[in-house]
ROZA-101866 format. One line per 5 residues: number of its first residue (from 1); their letters; for each residue x, y, z of N, C-alpha, C, CB. Coordinates in steps of 0.001 Angstrom, whole numbers. Each point is the difference from the previous one (the first is absolute). Glycine has a CB too. Layout:
# ROZA-101866
NUM = a = X Y Z X Y Z X Y Z X Y Z ~ ... $
//
This chain:
# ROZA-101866
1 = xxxxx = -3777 5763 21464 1029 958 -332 1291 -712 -395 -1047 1653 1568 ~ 1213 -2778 -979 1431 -517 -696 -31 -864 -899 941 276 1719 ~ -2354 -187 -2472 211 -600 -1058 -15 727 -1169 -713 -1613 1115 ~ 399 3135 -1104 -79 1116 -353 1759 -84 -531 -2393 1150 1759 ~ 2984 -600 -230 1204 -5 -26 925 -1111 -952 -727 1054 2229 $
6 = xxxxx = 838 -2224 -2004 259 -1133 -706 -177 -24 -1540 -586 -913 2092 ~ -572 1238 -2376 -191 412 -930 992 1186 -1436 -1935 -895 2055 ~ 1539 1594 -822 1026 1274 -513 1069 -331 -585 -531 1204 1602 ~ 1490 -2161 -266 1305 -118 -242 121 -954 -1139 612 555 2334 ~ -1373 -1589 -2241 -310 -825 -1195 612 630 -1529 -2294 -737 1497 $
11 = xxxxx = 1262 1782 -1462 -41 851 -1130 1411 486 -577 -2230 677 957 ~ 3085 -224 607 1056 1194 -188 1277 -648 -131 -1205 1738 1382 ~ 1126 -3365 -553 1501 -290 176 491 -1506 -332 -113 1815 1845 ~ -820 -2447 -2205 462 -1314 285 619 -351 -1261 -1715 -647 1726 ~ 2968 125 -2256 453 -630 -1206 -481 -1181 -475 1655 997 536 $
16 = xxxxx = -2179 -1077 -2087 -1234 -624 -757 800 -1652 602 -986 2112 -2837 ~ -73 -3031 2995 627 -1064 128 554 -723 -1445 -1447 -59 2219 ~ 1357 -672 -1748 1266 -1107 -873 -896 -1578 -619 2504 891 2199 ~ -2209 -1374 -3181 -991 -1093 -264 1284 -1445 101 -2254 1744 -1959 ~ 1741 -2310 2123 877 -1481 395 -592 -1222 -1088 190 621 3037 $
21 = xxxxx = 435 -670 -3800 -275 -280 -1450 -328 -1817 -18 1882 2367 -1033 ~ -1358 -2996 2023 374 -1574 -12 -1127 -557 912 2789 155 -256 ~ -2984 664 1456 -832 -613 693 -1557 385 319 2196 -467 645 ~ -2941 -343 -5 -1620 -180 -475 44 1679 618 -1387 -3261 359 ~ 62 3519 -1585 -640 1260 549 -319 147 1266 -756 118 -1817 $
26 = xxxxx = 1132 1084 3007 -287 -331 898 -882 2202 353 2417 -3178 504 ~ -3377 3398 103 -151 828 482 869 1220 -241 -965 -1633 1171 ~ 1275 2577 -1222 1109 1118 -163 -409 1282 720 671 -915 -2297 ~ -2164 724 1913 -324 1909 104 163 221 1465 -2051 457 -1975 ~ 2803 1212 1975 162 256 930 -782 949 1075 1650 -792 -1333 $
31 = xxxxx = -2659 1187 140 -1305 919 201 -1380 -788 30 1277 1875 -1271 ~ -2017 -1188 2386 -1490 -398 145 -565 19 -1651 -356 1225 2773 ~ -562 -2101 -3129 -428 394 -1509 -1285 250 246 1461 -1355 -1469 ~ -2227 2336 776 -1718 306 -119 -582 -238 -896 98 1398 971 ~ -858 -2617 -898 -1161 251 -1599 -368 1129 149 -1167 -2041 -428 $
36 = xxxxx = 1856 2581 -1384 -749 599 -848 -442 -229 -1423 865 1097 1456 ~ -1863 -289 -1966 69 -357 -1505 -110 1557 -915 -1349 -2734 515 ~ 2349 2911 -843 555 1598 -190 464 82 -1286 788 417 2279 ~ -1315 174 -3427 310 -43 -1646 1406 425 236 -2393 712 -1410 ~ 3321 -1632 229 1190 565 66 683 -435 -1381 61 7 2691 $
41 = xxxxx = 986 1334 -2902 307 -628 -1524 1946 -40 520 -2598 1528 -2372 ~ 3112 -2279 1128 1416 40 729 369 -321 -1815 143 -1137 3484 ~ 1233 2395 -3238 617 -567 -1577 1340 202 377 -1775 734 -1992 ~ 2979 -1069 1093 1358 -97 202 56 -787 -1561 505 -84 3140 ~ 1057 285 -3239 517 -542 -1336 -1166 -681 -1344 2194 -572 1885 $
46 = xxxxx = -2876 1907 -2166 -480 -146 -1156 -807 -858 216 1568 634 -1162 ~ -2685 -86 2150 -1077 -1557 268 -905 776 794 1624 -2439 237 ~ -2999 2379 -458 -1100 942 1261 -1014 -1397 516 -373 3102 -1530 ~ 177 -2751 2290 -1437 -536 535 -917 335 1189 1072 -1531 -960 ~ -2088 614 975 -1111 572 1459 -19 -1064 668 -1729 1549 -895 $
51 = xxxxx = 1270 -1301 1827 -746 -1169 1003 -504 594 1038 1407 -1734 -428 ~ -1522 729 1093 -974 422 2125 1377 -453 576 -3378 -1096 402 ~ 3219 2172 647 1315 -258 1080 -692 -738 787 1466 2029 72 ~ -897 -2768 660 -475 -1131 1120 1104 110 866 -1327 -1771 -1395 ~ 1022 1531 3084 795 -261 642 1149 1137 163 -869 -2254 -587 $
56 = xxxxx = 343 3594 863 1044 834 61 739 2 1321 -1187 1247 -1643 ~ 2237 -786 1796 1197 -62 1392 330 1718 -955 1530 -3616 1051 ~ -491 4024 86 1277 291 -25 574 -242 -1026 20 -218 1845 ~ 688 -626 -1456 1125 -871 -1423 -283 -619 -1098 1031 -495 1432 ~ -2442 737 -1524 -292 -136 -1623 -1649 -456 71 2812 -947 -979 $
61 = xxxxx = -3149 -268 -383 -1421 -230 -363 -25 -929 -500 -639 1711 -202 ~ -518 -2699 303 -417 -1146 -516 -667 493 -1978 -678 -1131 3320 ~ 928 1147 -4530 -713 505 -458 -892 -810 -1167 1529 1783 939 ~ -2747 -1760 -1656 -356 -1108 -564 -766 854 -1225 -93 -1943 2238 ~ 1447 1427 -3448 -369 561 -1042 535 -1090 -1345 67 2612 1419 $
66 = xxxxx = -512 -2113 -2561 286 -911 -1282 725 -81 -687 -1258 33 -41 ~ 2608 1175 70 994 -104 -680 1381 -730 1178 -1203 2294 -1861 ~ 1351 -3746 617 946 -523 1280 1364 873 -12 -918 -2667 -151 ~ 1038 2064 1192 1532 361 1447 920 -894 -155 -1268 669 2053 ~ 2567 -428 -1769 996 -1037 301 818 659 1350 236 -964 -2786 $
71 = xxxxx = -43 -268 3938 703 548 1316 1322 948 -605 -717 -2412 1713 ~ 709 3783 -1081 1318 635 -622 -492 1437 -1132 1405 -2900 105 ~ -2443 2412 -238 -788 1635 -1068 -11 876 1302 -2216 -1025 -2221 ~ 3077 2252 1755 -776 1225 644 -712 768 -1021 1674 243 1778 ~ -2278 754 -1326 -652 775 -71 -1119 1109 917 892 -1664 -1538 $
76 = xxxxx = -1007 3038 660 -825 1179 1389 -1170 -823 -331 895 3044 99 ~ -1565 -2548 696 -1050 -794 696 -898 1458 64 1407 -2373 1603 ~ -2676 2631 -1258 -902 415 577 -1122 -397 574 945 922 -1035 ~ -1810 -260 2316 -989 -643 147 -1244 911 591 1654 -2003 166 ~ -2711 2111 -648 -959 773 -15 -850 -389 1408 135 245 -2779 $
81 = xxxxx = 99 229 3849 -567 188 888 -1268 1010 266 2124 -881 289 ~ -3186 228 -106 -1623 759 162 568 1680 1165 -2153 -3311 138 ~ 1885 4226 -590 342 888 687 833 978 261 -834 -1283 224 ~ 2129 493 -1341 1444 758 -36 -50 748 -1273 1444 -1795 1289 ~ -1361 2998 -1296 1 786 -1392 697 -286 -1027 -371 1451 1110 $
86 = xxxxx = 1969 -1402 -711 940 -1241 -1031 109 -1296 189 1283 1461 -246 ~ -865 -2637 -696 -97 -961 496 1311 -177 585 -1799 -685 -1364 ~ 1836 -715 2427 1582 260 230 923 -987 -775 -538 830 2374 ~ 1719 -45 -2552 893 -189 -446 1304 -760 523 -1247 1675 -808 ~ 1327 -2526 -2 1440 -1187 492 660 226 -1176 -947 -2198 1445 $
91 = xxxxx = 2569 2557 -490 720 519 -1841 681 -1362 -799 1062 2788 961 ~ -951 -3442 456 420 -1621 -751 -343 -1556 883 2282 1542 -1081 ~ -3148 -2191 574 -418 -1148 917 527 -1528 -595 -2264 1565 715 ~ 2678 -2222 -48 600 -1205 -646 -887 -1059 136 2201 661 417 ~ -2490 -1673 -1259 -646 -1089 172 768 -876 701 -1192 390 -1800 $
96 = xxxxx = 622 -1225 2613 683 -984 1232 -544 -816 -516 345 884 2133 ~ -2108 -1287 -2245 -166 -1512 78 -1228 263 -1717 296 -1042 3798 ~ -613 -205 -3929 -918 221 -1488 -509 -1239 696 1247 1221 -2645 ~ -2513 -971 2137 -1311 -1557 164 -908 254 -876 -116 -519 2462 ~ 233 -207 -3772 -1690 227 -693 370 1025 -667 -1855 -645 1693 $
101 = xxxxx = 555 1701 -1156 -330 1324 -559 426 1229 1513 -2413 -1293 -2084 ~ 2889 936 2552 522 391 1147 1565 441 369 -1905 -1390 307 ~ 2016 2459 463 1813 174 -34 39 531 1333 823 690 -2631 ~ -292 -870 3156 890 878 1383 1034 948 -402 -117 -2004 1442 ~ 212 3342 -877 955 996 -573 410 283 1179 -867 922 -2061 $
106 = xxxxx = 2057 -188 2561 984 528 778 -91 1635 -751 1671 -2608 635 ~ -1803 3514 811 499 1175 -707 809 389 184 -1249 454 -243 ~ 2605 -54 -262 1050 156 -42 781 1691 -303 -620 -2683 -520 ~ -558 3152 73 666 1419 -225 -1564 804 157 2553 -577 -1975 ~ -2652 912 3237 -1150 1086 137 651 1174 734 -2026 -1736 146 $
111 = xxxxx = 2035 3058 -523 -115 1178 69 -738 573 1872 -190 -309 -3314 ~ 774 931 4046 -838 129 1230 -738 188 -148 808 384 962 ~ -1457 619 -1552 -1277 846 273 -1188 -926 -674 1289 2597 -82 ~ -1062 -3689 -627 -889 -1096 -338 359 -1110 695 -397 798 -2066 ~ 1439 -1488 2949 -72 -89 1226 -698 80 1363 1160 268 -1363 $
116 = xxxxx = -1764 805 972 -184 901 1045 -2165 -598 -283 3015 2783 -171 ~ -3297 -2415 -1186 -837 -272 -271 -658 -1734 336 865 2250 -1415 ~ 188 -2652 923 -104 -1446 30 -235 -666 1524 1575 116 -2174 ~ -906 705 3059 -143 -530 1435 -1206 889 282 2607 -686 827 ~ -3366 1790 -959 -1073 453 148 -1169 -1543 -507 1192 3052 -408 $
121 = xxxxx = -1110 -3112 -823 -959 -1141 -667 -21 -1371 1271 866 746 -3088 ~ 233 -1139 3377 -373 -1117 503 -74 478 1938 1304 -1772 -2548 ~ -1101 2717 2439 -507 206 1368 -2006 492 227 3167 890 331 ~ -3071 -608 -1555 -1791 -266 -18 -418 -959 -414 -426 1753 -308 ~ 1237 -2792 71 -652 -1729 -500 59 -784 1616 1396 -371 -3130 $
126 = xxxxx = -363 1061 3817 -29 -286 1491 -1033 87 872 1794 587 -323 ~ -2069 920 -26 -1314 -83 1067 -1359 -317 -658 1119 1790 1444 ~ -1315 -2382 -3006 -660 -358 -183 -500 -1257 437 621 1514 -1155 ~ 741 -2698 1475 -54 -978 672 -480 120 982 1315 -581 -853 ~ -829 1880 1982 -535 164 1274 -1126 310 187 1644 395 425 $
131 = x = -2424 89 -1409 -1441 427 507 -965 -1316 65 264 2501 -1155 $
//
């Protein structure tokens, strides 16, 4: 239950962290992360694409797709979760880290009630662990 809780608050209150530009990459996330692999397309400033979400949290997604990224692109985001009638919706996610064919995003502008969704999703990636 208090990771339930934790969770939640995760979702509701915490201010996005901060990147420290000079020194070695070090750990950041502040959320549990869950493999997943979840179709997702994300466009912003005149640019679309797809990929697989990986590594979902809270505070964002690992994602691995072919149109490159540069740290600092936002863009909405979506991600098609097995089960959810709409997909969910991120109205603005920032890229943090790039590797390869690979990006880390921050979400930065999600809406409660997909919020709301979003902490549903990874609270069933939870007890999927647990079973």
């Amino acid at each position: 239950m208090a990771f339930m809780k934790n969770l939640r608050h995760s979702i509701m209150g915490h201010p996005p962290p901060h990147m420290i530009e000079e020194e070695p990459l070090m750990e950041q996330r502040q959320q549990p992360r869950f493999t997943s692999q979840f179709r997702s397309t994300f466009s912003g400033e005149q640019r679309e694409g797809q990929g697989r979400t990986l590594d979902l949290s809270t505070g964002g997604c690992k994602i691995e797709a072919d149109l490159p990224v540069v740290v600092g692109d936002a863009f909405e985001c979506r991600i098609y979760v097995p089960g959810l009638d709409w997909p969910l919706r991120v109205d603005e996610a920032q890229v943090r880290w790039v590797k390869a064919e690979t990006f880390g995003i921050q979400f930065t502008k999600i809406r409660p009630d997909e919020a709301e969704k979003l902490y549903q999703v990874i609270a069933s990636l939870n007890e999927e662990l647990d079973a």
